[in-house]
PQR file of N, CA, C, O and H, with PARSE charges and radii, in Angstrom:
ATOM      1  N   UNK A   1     -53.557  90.908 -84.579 -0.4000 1.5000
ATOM      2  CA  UNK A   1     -53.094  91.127 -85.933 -0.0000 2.0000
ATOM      3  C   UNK A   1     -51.739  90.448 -86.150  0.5500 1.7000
ATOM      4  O   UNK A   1     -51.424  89.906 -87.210 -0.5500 1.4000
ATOM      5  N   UNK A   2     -51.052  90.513 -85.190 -0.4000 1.5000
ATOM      6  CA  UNK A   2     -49.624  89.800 -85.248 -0.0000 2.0000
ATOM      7  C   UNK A   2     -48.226  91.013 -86.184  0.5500 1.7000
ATOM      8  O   UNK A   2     -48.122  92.221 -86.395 -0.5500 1.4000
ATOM      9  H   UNK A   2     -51.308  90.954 -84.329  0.4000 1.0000
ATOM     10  N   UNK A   3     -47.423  89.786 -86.480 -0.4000 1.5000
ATOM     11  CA  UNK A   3     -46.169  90.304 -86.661 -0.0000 2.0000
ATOM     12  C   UNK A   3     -46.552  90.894 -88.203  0.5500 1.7000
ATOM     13  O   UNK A   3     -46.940  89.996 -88.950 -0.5500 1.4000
ATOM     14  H   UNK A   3     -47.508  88.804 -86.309  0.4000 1.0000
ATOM     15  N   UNK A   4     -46.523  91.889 -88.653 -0.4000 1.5000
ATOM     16  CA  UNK A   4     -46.272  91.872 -90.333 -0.0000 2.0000
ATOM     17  C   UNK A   4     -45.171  91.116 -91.537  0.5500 1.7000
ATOM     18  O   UNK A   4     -44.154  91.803 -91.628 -0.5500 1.4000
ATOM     19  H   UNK A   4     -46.207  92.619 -88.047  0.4000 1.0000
ATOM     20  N   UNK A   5     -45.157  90.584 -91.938 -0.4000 1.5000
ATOM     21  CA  UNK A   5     -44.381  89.720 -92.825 -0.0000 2.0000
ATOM     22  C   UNK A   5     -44.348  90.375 -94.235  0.5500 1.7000
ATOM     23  O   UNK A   5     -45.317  90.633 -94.949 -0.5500 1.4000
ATOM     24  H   UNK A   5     -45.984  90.026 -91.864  0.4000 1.0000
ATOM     25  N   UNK A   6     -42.976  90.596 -94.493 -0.4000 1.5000
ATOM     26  CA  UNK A   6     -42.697  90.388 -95.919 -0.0000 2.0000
ATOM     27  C   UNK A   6     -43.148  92.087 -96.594  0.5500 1.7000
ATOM     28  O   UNK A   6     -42.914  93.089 -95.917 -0.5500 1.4000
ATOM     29  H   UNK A   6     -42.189  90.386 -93.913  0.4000 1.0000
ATOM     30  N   UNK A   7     -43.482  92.135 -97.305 -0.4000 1.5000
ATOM     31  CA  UNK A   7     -43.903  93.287 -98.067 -0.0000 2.0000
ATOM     32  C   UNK A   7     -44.707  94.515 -97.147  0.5500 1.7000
ATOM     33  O   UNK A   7     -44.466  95.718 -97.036 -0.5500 1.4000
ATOM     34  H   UNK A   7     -43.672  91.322 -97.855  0.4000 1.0000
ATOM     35  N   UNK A   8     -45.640  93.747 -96.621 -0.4000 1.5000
ATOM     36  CA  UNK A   8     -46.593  94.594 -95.280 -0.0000 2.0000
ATOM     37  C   UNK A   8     -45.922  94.758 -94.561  0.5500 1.7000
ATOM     38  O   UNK A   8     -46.660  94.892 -93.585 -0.5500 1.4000
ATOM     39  H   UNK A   8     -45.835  92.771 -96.711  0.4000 1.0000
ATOM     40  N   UNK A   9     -44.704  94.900 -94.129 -0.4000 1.5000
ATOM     41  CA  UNK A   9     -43.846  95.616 -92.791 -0.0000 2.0000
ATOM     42  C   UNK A   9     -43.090  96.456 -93.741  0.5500 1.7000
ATOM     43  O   UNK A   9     -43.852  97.295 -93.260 -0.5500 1.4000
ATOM     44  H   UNK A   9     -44.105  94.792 -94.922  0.4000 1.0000
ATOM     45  N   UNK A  10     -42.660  96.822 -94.250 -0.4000 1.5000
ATOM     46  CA  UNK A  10     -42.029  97.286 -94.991 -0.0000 2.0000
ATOM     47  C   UNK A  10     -43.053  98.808 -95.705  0.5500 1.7000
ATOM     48  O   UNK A  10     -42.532  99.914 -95.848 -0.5500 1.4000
ATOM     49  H   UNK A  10     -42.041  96.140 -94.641  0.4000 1.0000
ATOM     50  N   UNK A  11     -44.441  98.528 -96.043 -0.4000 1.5000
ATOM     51  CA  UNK A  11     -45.524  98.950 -96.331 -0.0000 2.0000
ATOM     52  C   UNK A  11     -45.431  99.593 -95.289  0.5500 1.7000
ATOM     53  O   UNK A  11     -44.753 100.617 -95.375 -0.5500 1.4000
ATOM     54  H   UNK A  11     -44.865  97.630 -95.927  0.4000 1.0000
ATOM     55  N   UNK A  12     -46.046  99.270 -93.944 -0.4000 1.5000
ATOM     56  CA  UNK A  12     -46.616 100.000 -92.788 -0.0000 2.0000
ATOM     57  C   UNK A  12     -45.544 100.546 -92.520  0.5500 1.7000
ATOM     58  O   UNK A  12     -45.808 101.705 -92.201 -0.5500 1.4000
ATOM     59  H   UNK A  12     -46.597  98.438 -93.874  0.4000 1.0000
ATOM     60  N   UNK A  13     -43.879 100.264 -92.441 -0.4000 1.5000
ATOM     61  CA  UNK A  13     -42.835 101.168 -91.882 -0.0000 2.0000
ATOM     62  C   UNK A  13     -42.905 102.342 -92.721  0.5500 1.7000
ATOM     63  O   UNK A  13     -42.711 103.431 -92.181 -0.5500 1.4000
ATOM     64  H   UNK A  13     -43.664  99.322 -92.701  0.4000 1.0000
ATOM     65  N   UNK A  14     -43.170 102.283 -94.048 -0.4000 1.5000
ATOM     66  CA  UNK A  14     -42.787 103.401 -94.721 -0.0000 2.0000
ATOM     67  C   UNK A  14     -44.052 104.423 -94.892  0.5500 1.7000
ATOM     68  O   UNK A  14     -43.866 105.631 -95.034 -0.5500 1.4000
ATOM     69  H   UNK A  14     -43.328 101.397 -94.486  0.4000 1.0000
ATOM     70  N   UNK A  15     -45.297 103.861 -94.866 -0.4000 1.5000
ATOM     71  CA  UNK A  15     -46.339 104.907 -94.474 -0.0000 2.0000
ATOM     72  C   UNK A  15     -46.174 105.391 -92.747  0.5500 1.7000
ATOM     73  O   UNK A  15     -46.500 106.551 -92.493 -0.5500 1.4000
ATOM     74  H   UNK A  15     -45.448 102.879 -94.751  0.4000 1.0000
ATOM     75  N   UNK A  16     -45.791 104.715 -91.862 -0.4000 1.5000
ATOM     76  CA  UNK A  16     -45.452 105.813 -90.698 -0.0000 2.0000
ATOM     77  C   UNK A  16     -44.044 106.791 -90.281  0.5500 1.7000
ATOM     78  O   UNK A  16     -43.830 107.570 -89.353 -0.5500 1.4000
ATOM     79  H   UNK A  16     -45.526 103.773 -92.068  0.4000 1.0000
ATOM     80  N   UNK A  17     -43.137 106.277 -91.580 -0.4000 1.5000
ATOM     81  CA  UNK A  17     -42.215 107.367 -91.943 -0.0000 2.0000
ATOM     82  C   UNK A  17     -42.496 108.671 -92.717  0.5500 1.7000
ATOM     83  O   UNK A  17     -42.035 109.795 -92.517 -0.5500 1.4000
ATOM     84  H   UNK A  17     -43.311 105.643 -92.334  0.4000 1.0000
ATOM     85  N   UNK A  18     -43.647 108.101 -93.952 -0.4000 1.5000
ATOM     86  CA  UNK A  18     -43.850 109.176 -94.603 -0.0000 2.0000
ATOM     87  C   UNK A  18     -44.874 109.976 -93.524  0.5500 1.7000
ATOM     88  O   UNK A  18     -45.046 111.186 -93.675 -0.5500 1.4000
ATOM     89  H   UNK A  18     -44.022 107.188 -94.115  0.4000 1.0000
ATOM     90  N   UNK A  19     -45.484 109.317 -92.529 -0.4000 1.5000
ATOM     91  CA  UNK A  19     -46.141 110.672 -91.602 -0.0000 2.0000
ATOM     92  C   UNK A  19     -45.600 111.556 -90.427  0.5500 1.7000
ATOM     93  O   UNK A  19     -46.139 112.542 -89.924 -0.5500 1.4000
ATOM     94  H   UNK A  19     -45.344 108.334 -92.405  0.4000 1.0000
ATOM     95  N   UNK A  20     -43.783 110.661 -89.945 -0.4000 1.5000
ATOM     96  CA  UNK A  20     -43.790 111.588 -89.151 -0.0000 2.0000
ATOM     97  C   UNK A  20     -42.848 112.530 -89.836  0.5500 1.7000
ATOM     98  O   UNK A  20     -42.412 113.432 -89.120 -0.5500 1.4000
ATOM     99  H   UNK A  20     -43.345 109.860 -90.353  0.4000 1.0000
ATOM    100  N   UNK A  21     -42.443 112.498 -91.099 -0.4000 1.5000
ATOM    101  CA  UNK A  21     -41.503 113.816 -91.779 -0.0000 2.0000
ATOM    102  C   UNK A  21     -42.991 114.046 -92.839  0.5500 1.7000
ATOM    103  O   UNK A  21     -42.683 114.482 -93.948 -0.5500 1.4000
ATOM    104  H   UNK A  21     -42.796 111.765 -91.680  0.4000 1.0000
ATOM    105  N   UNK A  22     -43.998 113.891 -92.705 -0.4000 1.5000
ATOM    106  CA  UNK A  22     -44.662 114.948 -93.746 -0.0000 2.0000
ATOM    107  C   UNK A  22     -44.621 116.358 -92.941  0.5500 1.7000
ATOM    108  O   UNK A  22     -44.924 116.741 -91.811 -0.5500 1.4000
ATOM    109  H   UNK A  22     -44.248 113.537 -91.804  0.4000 1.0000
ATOM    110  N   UNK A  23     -44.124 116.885 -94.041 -0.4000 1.5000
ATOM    111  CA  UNK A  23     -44.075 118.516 -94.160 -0.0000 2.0000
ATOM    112  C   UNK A  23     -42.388 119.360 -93.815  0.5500 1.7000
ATOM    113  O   UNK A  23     -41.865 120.471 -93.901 -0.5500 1.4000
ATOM    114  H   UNK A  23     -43.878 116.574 -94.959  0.4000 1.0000
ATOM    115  N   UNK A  24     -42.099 118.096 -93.433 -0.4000 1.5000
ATOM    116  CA  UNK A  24     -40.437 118.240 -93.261 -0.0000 2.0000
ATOM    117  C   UNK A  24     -39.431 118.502 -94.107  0.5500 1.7000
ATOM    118  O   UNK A  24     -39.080 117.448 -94.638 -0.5500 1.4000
ATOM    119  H   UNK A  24     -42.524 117.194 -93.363  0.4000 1.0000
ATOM    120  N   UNK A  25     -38.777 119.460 -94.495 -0.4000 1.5000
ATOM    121  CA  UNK A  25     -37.616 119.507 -95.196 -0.0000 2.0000
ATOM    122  C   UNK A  25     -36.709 118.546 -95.528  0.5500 1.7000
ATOM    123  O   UNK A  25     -35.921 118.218 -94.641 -0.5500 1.4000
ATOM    124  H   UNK A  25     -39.063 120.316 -94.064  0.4000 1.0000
ATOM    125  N   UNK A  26     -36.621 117.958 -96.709 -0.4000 1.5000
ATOM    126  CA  UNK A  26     -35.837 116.775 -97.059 -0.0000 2.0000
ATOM    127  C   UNK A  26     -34.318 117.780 -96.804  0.5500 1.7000
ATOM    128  O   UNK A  26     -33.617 117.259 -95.937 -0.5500 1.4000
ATOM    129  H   UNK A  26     -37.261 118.225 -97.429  0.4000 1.0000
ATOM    130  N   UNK A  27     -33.930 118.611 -97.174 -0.4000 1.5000
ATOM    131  CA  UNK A  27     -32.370 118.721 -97.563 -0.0000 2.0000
ATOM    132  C   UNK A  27     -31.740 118.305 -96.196  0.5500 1.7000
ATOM    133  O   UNK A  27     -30.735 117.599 -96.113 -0.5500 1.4000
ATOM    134  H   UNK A  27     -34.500 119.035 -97.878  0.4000 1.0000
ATOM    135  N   UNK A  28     -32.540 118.895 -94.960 -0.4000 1.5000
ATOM    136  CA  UNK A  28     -32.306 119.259 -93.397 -0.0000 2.0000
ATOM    137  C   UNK A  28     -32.393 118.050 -92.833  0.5500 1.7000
ATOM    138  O   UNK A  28     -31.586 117.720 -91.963 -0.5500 1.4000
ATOM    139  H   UNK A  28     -33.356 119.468 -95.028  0.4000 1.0000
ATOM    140  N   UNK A  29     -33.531 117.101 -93.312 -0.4000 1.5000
ATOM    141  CA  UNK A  29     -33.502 115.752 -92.638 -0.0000 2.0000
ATOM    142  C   UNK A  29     -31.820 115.093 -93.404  0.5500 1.7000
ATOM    143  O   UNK A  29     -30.981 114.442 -92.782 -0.5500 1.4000
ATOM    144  H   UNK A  29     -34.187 117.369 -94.019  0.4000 1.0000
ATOM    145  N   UNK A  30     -31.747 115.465 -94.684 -0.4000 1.5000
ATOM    146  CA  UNK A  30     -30.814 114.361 -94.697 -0.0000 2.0000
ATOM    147  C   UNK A  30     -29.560 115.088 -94.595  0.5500 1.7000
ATOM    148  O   UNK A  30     -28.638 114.617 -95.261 -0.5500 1.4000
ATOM    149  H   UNK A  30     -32.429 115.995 -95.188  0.4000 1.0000
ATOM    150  N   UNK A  31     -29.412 115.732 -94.172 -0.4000 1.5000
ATOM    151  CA  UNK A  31     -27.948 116.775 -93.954 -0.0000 2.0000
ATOM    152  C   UNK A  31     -28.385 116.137 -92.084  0.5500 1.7000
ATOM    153  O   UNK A  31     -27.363 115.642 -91.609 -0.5500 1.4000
ATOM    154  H   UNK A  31     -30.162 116.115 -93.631  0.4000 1.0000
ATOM    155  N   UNK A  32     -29.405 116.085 -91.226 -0.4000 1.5000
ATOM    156  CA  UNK A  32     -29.191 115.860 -90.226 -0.0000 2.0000
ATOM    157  C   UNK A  32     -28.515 114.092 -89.893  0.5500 1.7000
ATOM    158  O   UNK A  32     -27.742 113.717 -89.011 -0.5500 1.4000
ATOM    159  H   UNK A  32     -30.235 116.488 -91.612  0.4000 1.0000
ATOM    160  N   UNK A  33     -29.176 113.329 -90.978 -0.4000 1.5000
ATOM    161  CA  UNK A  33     -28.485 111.738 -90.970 -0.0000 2.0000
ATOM    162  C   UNK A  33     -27.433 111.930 -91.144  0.5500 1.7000
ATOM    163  O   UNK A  33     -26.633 111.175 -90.592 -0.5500 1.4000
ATOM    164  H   UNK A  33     -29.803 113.633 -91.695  0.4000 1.0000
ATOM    165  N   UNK A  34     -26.875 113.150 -92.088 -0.4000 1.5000
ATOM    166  CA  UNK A  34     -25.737 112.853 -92.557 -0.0000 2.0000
ATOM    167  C   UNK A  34     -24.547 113.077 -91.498  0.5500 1.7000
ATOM    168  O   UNK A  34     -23.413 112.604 -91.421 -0.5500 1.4000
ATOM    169  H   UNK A  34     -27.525 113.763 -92.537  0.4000 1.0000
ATOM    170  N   UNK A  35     -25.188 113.887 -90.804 -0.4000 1.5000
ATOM    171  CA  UNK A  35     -24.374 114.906 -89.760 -0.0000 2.0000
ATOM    172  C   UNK A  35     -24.452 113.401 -88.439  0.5500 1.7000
ATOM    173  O   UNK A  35     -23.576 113.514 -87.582 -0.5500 1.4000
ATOM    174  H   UNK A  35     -26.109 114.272 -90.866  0.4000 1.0000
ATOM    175  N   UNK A  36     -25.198 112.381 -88.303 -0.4000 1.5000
ATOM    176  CA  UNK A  36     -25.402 111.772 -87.400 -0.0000 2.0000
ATOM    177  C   UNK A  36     -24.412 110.525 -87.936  0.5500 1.7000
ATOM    178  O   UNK A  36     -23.796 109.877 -87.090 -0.5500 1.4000
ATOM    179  H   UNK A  36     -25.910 112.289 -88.998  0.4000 1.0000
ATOM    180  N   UNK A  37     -24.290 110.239 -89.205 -0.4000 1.5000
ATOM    181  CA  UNK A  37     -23.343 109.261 -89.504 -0.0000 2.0000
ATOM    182  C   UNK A  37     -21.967 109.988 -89.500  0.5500 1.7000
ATOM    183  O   UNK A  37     -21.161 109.199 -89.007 -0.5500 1.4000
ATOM    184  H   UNK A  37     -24.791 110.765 -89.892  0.4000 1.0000
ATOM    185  N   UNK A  38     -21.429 111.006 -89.794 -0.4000 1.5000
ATOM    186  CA  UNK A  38     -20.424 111.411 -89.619 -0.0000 2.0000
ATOM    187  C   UNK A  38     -19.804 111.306 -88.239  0.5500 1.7000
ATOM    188  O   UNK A  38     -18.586 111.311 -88.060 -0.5500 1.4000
ATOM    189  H   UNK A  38     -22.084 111.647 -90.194  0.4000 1.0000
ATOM    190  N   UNK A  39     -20.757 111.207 -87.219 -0.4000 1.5000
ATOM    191  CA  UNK A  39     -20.340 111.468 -85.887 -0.0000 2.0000
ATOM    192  C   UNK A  39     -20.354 109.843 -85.350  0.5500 1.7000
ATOM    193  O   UNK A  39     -19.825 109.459 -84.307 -0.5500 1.4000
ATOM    194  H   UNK A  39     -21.746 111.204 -87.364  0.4000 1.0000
ATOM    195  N   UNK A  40     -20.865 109.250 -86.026 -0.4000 1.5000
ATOM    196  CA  UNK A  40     -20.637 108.014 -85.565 -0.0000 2.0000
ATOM    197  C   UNK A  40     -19.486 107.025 -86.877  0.5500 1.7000
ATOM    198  O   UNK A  40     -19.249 105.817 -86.865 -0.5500 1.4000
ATOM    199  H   UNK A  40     -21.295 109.562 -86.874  0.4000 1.0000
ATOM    200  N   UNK A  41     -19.136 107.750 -87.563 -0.4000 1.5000
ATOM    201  CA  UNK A  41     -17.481 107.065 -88.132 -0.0000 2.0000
ATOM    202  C   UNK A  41     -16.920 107.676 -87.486  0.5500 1.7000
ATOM    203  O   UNK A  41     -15.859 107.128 -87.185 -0.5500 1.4000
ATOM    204  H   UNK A  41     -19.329 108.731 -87.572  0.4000 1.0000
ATOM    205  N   UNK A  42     -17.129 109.160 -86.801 -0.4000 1.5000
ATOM    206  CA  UNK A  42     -15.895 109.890 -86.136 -0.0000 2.0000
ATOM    207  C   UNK A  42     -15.366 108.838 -84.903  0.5500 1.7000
ATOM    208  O   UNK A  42     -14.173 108.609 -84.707 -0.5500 1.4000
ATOM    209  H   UNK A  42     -17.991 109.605 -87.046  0.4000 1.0000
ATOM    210  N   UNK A  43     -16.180 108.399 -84.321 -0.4000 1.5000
ATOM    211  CA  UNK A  43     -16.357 107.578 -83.148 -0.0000 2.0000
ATOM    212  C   UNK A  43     -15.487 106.694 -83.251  0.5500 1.7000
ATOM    213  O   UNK A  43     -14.436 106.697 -82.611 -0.5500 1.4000
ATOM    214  H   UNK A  43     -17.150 108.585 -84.481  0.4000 1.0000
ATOM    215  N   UNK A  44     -15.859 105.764 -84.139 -0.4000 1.5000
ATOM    216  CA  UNK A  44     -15.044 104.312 -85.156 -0.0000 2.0000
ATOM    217  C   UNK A  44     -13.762 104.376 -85.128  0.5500 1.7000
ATOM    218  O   UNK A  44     -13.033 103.463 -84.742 -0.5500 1.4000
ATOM    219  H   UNK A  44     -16.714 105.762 -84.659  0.4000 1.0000
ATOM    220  N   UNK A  45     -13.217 105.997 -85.736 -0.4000 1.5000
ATOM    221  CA  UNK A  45     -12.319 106.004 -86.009 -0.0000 2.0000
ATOM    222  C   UNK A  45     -10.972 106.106 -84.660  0.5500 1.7000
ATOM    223  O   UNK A  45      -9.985 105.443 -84.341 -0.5500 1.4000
ATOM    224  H   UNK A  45     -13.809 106.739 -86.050  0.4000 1.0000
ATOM    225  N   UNK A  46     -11.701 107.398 -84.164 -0.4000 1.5000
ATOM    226  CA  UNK A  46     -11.060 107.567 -82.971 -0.0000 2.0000
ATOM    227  C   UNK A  46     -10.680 105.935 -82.252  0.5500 1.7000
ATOM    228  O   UNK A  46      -9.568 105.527 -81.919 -0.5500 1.4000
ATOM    229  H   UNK A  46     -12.503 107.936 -84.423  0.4000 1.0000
ATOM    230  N   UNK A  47     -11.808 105.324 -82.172 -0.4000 1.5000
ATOM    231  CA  UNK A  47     -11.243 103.779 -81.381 -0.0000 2.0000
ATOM    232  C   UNK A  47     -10.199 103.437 -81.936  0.5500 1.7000
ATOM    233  O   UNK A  47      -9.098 103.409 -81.386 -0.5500 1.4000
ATOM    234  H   UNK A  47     -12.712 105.656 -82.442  0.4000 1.0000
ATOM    235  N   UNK A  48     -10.471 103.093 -83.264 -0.4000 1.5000
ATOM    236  CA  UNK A  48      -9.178 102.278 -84.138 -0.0000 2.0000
ATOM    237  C   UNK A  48      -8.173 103.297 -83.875  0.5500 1.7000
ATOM    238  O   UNK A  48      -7.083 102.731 -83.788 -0.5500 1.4000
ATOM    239  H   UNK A  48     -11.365 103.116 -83.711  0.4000 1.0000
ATOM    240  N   UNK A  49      -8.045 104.771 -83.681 -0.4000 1.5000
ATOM    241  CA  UNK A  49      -7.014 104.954 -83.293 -0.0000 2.0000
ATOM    242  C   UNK A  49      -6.039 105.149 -81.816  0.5500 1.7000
ATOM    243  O   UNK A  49      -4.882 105.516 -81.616 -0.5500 1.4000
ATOM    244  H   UNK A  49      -8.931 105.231 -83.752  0.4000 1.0000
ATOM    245  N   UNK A  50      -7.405 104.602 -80.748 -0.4000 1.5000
ATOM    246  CA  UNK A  50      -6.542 104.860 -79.544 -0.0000 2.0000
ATOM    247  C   UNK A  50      -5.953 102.597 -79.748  0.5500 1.7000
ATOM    248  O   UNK A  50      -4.940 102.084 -79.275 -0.5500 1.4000
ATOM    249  H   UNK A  50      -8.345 104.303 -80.910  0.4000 1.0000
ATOM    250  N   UNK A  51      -6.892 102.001 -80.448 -0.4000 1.5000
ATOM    251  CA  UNK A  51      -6.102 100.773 -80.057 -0.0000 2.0000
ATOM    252  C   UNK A  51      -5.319 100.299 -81.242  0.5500 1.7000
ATOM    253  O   UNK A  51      -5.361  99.080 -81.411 -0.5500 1.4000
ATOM    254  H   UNK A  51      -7.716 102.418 -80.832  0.4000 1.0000
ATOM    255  N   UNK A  52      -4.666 100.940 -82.037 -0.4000 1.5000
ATOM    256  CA  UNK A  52      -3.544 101.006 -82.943 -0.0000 2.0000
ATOM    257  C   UNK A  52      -2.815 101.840 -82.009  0.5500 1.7000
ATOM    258  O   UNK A  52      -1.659 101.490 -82.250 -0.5500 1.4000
ATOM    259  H   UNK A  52      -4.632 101.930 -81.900  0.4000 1.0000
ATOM    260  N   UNK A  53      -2.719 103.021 -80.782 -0.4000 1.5000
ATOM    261  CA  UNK A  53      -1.814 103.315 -79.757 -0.0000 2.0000
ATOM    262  C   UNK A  53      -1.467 102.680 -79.132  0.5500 1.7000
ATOM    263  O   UNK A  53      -0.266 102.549 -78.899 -0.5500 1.4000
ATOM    264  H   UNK A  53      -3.658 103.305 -80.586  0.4000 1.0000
ATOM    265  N   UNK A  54      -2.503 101.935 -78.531 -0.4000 1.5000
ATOM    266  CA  UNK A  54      -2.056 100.708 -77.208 -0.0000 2.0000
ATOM    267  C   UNK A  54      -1.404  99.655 -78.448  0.5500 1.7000
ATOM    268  O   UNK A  54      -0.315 100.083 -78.832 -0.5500 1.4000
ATOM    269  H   UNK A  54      -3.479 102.042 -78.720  0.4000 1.0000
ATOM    270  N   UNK A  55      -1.679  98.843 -78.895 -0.4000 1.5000
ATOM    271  CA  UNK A  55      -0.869  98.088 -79.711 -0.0000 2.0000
ATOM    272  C   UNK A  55       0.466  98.318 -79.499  0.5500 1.7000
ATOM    273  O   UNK A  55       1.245  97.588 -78.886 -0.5500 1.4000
ATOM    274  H   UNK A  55      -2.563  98.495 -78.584  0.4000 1.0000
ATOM    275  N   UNK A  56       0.751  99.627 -80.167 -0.4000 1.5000
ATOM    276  CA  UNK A  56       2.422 100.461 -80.138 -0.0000 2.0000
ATOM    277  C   UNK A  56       2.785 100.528 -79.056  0.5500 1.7000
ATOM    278  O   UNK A  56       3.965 100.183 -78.993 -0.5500 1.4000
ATOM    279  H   UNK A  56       0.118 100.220 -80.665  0.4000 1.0000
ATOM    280  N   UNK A  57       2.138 100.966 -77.566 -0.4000 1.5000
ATOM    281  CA  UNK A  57       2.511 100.757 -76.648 -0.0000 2.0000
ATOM    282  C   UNK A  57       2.991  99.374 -76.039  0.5500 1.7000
ATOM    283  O   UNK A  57       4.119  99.047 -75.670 -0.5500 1.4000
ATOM    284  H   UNK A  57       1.180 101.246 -77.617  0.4000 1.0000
ATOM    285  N   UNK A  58       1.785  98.645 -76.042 -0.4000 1.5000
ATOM    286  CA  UNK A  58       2.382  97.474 -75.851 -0.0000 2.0000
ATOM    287  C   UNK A  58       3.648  96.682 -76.036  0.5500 1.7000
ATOM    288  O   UNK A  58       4.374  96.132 -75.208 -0.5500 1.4000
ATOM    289  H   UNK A  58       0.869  98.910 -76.341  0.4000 1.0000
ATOM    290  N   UNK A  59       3.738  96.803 -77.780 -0.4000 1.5000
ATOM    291  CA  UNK A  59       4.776  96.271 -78.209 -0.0000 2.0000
ATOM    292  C   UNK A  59       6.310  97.171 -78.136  0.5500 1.7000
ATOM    293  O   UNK A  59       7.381  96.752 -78.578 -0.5500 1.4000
ATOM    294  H   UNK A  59       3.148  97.250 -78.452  0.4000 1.0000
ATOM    295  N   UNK A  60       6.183  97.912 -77.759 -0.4000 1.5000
ATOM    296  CA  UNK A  60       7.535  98.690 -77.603 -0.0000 2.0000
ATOM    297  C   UNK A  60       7.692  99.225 -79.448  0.5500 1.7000
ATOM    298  O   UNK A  60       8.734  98.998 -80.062 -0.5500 1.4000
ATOM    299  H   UNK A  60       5.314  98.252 -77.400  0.4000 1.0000
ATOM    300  N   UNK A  61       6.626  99.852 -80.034 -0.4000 1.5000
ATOM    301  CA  UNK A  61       7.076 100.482 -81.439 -0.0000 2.0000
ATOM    302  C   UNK A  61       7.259 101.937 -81.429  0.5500 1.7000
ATOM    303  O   UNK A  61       6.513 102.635 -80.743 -0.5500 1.4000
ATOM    304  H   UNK A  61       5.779 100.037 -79.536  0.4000 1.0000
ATOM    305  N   UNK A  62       7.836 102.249 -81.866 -0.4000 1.5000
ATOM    306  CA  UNK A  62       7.789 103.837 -82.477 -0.0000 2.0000
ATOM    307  C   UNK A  62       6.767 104.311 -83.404  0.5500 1.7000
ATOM    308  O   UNK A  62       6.840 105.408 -83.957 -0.5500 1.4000
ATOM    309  H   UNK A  62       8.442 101.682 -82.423  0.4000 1.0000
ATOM    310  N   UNK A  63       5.533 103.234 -83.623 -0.4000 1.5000
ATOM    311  CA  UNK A  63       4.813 104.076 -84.779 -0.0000 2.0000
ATOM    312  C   UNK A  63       4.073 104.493 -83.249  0.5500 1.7000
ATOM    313  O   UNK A  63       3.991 103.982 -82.132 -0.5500 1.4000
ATOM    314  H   UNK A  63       5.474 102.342 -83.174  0.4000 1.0000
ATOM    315  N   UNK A  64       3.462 106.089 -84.131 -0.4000 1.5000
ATOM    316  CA  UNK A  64       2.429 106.616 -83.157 -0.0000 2.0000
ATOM    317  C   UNK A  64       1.271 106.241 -84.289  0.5500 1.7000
ATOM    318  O   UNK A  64       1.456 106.061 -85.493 -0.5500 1.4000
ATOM    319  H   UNK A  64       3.528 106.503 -85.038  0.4000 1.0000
ATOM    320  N   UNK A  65      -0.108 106.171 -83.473 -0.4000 1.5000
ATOM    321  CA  UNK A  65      -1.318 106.454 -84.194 -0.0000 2.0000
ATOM    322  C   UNK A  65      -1.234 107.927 -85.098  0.5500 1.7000
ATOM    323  O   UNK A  65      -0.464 108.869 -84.912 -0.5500 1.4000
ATOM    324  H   UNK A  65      -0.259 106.317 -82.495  0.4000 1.0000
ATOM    325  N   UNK A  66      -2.402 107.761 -86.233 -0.4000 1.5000
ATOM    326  CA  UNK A  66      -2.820 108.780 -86.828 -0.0000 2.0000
ATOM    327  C   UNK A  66      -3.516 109.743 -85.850  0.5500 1.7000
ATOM    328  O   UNK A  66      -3.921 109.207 -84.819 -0.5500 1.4000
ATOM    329  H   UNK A  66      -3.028 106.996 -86.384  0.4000 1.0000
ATOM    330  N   UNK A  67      -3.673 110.712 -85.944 -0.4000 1.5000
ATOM    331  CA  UNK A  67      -4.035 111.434 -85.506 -0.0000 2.0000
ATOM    332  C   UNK A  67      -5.498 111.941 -86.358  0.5500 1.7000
ATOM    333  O   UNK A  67      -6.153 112.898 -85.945 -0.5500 1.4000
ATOM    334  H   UNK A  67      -3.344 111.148 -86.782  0.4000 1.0000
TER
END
C-alpha cells in the first residue's frame, strides 16, 4: 500500500485518533495535554534559567537568574 500522501494520512491519522479516545472524556484528555505541555515549558524554562546562571557565573556579574 505504501506511504499515505497528502489528505489520506491525515484521513487515516485522524480516524485512528478518533478510535483510540472514543468514549474518552474530552475535558480530561485535554487538561491531561495541557498538564503535559506545562511540564515541558517548565523544563525550557528551568534550562534558560540555570544557563542565564552560568553565563553570570562565568562572566563575573551580579545578576542572579530568575528564579
Amino acid at each position: 500500500m505504501g506511504i499515505p500522501q497528502g489528505d489520506q494520512f491525515f484521513t487515516n491519522k485522524s480516524t485512528i485518533m478518533d478510535r483510540e479516545t472514543e468514549g474518552a472524556p474530552e475535558p480530561g484528555l485535554f487538561s491531561a495535554i495541557r498538564r503535559e505541555a506545562g511540564k515541558i515549558e517548565g523544563e525550557f524554562r528551568n534550562e534558560e534559567r540555570i544557563l542565564e546562571q552560568h553565563k553570570a557565573d562565568k562572566y563575573g556579574s551580579t545578576k542572579i537568574a530568575r528564579a
